[in-house]
Legacy VTK file of the C-alpha trace (Angstrom):
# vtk DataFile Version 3.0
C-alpha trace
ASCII
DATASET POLYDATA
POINTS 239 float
145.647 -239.487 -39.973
143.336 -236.948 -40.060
140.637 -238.579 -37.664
143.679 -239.410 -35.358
144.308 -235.427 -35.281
140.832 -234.932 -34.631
140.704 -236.993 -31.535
143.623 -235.539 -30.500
141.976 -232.274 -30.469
138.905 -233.176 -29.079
140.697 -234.834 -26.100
142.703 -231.203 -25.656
139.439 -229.652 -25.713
138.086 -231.859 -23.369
140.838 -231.821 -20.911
140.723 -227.764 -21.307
137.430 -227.830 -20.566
137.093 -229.848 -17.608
140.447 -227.821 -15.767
138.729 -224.431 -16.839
135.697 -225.747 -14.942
137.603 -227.085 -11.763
139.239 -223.532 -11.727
135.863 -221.306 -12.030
134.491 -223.868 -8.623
137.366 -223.391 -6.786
137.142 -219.680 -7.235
133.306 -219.237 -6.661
134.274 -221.569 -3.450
136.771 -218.839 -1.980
134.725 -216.330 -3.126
132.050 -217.188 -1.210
133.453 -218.001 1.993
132.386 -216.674 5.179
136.304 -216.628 6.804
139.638 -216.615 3.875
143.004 -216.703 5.105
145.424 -215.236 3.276
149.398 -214.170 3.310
151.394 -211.048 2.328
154.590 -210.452 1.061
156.512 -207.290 -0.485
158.329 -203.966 -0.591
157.934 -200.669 1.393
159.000 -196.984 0.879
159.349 -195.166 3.748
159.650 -190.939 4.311
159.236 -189.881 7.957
157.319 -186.207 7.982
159.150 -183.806 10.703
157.405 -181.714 12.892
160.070 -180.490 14.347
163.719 -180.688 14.568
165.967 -177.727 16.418
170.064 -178.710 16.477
171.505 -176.575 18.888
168.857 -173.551 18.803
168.514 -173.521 15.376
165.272 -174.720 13.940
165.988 -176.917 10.576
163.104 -176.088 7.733
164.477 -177.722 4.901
165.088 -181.420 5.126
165.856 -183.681 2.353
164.405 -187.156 2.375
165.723 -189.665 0.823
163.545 -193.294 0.564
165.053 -196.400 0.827
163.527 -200.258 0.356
161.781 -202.029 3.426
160.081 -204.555 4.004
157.092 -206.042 4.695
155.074 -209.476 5.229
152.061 -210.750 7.039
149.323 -212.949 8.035
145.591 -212.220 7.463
141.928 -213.551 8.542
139.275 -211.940 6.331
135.660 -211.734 7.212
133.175 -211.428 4.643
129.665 -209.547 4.523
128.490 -209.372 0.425
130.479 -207.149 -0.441
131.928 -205.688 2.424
134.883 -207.736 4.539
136.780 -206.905 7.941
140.816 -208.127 7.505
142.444 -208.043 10.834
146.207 -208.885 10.449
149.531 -209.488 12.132
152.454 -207.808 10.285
155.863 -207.271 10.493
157.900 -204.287 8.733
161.406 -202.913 8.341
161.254 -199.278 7.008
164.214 -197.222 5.951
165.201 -193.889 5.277
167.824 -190.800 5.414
167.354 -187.323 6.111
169.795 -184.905 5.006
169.658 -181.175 6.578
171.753 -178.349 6.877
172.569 -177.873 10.419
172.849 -173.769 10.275
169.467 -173.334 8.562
168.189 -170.530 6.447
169.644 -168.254 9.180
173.160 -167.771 7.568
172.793 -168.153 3.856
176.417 -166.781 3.206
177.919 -169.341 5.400
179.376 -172.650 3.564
175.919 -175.404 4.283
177.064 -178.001 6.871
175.259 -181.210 6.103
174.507 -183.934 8.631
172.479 -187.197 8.352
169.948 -189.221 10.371
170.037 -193.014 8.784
167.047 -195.330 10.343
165.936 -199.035 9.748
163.149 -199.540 12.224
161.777 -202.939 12.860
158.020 -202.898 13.722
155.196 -205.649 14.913
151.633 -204.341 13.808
148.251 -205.340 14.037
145.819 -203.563 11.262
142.552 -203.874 11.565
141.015 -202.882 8.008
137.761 -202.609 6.186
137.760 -203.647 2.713
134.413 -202.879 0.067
134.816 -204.912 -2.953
133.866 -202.833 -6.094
134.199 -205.680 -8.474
133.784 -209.425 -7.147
133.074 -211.720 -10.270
134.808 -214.600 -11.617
138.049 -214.332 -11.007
138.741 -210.935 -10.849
137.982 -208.594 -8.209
139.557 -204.948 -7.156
138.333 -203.282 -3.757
139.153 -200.835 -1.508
140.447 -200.881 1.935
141.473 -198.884 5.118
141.377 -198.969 8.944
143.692 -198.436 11.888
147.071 -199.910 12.736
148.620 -200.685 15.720
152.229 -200.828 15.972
155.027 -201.922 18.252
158.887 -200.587 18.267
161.421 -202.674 18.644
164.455 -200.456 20.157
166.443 -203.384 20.969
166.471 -204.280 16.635
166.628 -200.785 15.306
169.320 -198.684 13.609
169.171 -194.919 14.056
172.619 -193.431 13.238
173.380 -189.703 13.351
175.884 -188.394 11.062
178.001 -185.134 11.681
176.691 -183.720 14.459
178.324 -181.679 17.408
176.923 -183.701 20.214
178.525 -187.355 20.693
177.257 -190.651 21.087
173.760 -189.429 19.667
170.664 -192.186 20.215
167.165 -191.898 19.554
164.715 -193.463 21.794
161.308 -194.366 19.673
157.338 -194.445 21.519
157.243 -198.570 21.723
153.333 -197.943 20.732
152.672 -196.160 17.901
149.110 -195.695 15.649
148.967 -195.021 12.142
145.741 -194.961 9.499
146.350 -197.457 6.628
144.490 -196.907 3.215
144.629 -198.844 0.097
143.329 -200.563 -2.949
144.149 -204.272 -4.109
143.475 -206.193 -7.374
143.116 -210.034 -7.420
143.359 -212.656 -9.896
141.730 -215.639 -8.965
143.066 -216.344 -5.321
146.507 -214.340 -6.213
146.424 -210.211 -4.968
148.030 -207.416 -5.387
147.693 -204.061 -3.202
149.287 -200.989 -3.102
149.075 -199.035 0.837
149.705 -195.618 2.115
150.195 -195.487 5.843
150.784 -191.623 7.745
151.299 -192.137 11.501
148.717 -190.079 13.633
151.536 -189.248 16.234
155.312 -188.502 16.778
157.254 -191.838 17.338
160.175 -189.948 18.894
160.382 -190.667 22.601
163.939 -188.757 23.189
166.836 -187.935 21.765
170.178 -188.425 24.048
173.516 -187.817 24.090
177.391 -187.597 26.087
176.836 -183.918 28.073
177.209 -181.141 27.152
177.919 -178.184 29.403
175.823 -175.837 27.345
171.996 -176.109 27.369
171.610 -174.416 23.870
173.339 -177.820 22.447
170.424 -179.707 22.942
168.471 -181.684 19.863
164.482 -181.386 19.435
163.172 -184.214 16.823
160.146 -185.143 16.049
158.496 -187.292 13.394
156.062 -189.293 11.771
155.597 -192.584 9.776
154.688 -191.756 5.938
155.248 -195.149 4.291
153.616 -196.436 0.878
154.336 -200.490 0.460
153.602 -202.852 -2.837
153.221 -206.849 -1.724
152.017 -209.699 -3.474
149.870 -212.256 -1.469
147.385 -215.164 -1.962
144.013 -215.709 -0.389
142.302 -219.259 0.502
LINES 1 240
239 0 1 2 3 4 5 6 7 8 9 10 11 12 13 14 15 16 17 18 19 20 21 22 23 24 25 26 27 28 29 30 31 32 33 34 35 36 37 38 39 40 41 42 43 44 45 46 47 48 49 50 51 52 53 54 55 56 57 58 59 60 61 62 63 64 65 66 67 68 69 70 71 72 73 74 75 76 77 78 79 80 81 82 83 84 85 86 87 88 89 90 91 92 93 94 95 96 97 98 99 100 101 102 103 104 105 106 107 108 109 110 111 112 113 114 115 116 117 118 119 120 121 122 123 124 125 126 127 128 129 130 131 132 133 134 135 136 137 138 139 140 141 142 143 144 145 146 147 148 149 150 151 152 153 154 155 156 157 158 159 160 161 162 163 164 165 166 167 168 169 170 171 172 173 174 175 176 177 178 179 180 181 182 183 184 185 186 187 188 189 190 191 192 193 194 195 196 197 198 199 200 201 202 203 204 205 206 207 208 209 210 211 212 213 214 215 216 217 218 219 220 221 222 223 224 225 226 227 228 229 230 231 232 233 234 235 236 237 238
């Protein structure tokens, strides 16, 4: 009985041994590839930073934002130089969020507030191009460092820009189709699975125009203008 256990256990052993080899070649083998390809999935945040927004002639300073869950997935080519690599990617997004203002301002603070709302969900193709640096590359963990510019195309036709409470009727927002934003991150792998966090602050205002039914006054008129400030999570895997 005994000497059956014993087998038993060196065979475990054995088997152990021989998969926990396998695994460390495959790894050193996508490690030290000249091209990986990889895929991204996950989860954005998204709070759009206003320049400017004037309801009416009345310039709005304080504006709530409130984040709400996007999305975000993509496809990746990664070049590799030691410890350096170039990741171009095509992405898609859906970011969401809600900003909540008082429409008198700070200019009558013994008036009663009158709140409105601007609710978006904007639908986005992009095309990062990002350096990485690779402060730890052994085995099978690594953790490096990334950033580069991003590229980004506005789908009007798929996005949802409501304005809530307003004077002004039938309110739309037209968005720049081409947008650029800087993307900077960090990501932590585990064999050929990743994880990376990303910050991403447009360079420019993605408002185009804002329009409207008319209105015989000119003073009714609505100045907005923003910027993407997004920070995403996603999961991916590298080969």
């Amino acid at each position: 009985m005994k000497q059956t256990l014993f087998i038993c256990i060196l065979i475990i052993v054995s088997i152990h041994s021989a998969f926990a080899q396998s695994e460390q070649s495959r790894i050193e083998r996508i490690n030290n590839k000249t091209v990986n390809f990889g895929f991204r999935a996950g989860f954005n945040s998204a709070m759009y930073l206003v320049s400017n927004l004037n309801i009416s002639g009345v310039t709005i300073d304080d504006i709530q934002n409130t984040y709400r869950i996007g999305y975000t997935g993509s496809a990746f080519m990664r070049l590799n130089f030691l410890k350096h690599y170039l990741q171009p990617e095509i992405s898609y997004q859906i970011s969401q969020s809600e900003i909540t203002f008082d429409k008198l301002g700070s200019q009558n603070p013994e008036i009663q507030p009158d709140y409105a709302t601007i609710t978006s969900k904007i639908h986005s193709f992009e095309v990062p191009v990002l350096y990485g640096y690779n402060i730890v590359k052994k085995g099978p963990y690594g953790l490096s460092v990334f950033g580069g510019p991003k590229i980004k195309y506005l789908s009007n036709n798929h996005n949802k820009i409501t304005f809530e409470n307003f004077d002004q009727k039938n309110v739309e927002e037209e968005l720049h189709p081409i947008t650029v934003s800087l993307t900077i991150g960090i990501a932590v792998n585990i064999s050929n699975i990743f994880f990376d966090f990303r910050y991403e602050q447009g360079l420019h205002n993605i408002s185009k125009s804002v329009t409207y039914d008319n209105i015989v006054h000119q003073n009714k008129e609505i100045v907005f203008k923003r910027r993407d400030n997004i920070l995403s999570f996603s999961l991916g895997i590298i080969l």
